[in-house]
C-alpha positions in Angstrom: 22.1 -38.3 33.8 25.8 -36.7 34.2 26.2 -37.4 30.4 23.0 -35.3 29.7 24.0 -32.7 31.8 27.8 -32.8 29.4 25.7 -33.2 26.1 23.2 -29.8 27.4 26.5 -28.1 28.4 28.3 -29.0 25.3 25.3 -27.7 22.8 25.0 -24.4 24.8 28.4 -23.8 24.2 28.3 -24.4 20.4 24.9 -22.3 20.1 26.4 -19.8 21.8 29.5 -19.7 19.2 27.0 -20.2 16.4 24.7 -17.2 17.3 28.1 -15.1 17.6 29.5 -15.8 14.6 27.4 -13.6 12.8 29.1 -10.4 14.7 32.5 -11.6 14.5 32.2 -11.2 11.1 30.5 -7.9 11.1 32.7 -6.5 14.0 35.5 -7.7 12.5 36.1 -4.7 10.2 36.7 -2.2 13.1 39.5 0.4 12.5 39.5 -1.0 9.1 39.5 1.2 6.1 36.0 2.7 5.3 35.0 4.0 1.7 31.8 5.8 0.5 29.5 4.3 -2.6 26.3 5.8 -3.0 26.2 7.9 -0.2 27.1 4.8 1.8 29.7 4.0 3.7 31.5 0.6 3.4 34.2 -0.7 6.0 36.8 -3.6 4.9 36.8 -7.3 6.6 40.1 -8.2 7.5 42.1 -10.9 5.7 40.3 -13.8 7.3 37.4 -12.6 5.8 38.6 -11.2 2.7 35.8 -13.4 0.3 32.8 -14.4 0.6 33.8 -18.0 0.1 35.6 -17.3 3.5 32.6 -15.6 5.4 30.7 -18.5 3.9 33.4 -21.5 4.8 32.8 -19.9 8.6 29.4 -20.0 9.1 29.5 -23.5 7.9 31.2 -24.5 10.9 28.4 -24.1 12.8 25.7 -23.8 10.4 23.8 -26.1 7.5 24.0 -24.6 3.9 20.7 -23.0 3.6 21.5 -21.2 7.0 24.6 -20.5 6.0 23.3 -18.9 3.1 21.1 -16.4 4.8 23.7 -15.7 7.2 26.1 -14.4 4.7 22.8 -13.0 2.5 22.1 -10.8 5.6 25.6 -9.2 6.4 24.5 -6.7 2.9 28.0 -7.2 1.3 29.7 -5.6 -1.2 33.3 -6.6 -3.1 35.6 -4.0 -3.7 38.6 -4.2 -5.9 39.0 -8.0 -4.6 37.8 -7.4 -1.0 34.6 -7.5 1.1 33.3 -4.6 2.6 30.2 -4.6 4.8 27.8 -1.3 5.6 29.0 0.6 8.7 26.4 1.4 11.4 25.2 -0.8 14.3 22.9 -3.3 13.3 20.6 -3.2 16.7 20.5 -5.9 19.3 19.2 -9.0 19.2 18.5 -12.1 21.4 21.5 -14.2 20.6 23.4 -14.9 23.8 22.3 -18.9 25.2 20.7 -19.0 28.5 19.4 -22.7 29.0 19.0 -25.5 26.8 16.6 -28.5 26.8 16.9 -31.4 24.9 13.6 -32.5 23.3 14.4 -35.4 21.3 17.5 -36.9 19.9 18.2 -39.9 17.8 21.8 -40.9 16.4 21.5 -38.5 13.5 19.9 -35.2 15.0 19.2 -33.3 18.2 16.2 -31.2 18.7 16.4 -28.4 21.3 14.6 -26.0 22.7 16.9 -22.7 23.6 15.9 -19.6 25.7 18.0 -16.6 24.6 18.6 -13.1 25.9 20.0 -9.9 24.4 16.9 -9.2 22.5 15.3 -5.3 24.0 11.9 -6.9 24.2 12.8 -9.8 26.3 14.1 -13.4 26.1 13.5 -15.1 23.0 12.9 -19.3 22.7 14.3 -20.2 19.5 13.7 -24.5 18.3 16.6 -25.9 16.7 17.6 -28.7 15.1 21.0 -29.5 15.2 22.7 -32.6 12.5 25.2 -34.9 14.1 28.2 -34.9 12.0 31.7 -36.6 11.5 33.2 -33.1 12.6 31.3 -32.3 15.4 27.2 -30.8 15.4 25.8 -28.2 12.2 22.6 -26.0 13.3 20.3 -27.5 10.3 17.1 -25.7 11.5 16.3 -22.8 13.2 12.4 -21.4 14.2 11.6 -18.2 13.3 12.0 -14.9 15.1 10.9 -11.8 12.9 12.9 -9.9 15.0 16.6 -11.4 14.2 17.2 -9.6 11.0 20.4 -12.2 10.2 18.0 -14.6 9.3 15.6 -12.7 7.4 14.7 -14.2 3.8 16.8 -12.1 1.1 17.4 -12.9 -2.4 20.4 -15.4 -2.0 23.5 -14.4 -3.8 24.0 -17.4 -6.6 26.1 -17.9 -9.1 24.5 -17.2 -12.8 23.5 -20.1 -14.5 25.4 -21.2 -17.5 23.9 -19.4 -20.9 24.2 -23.2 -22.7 22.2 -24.4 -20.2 18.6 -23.8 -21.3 18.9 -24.5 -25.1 20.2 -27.8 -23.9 17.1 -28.7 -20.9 14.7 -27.0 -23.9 16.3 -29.5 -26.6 16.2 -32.3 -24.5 12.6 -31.6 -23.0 11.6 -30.9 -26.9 12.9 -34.6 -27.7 14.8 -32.9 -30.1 18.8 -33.4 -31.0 21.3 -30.8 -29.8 23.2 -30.7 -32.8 21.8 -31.8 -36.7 
């Protein structure tokens, strides 16, 4: 029972750090310098987020990749001679701050929890989650939906571009035909 209550404890702790990390990256570019593209105005991240391999690298401490992902999708970013900028305005409130947790099921590999959250203007919010056990602590893996929360909205994810030697080779090899005669 007392372990439970540590293991419910410990969980709303991390939720609650993995819900804010979101606006510590956003916030994080107050009194920074602001610049105007397309009648838009831009404001700098600080040094510890400078890249988006750095925004990214922090949202996968509490986050799986896909979450991750949309997390960093959602912040609207833009680079800038080398640095990240992100819009200025307020982005709106949202229910992200942890009131109770229940566990629902756990096994030695995952954790699924129900979560009641507050913050949001139209009430509190019970989000599902799904939480991985790893080697270096817990990673949000799944989420439910709120249509609400507009960090997790679905947005064209920002990928790399494939390499252009790529299809001639998959259309080669699918073909049956050699690469090279």
């Amino acid at each position: 029972m007392i372990a439970s209550v540590q293991l419910r404890q410990a969980l709303r702790v991390f939720l609650n750090k993995a819900e804010a990390a979101w606006f510590e990256v956003f916030d994080s570019g107050i009194n920074r310098k602001v610049i105007k593209i397309g009648g838009r105005e831009f404001i700098q991240l600080p040094l510890r987020f400078s890249t988006r391999a750095k925004i990214y690298a922090f949202f996968r401490k509490f986050w799986g990749i896909t979450l991750s992902r949309l997390l960093l999708c959602n912040l609207k970013t833009i680079v800038f001679k080398g640095r990240v900028y992100v819009v200025v305005g307020d982005p709106g409130t949202v229910a992200s701050v942890v009131q109770t947790v229940r566990i629902l099921s756990m096994t030695s590999t995952r954790i699924r929890v129900r979560a009641i959250l507050s913050g949001d203007p139209g009430g509190n919010r019970t989000i599902f989650y799904t939480i991985a056990r790893t080697s270096c602590g817990y990673k949000i893996i799944a989420r439910s939906k709120n249509p609400s929360d507009y960090r997790f909205l679905l947005c064209k994810l920002q990928l790399p571009p494939k390499k252009k030697e790529a299809i001639p080779v998959a259309i080669h090899m699918a073909m049956g035909q050699p690469l090279f005669n």
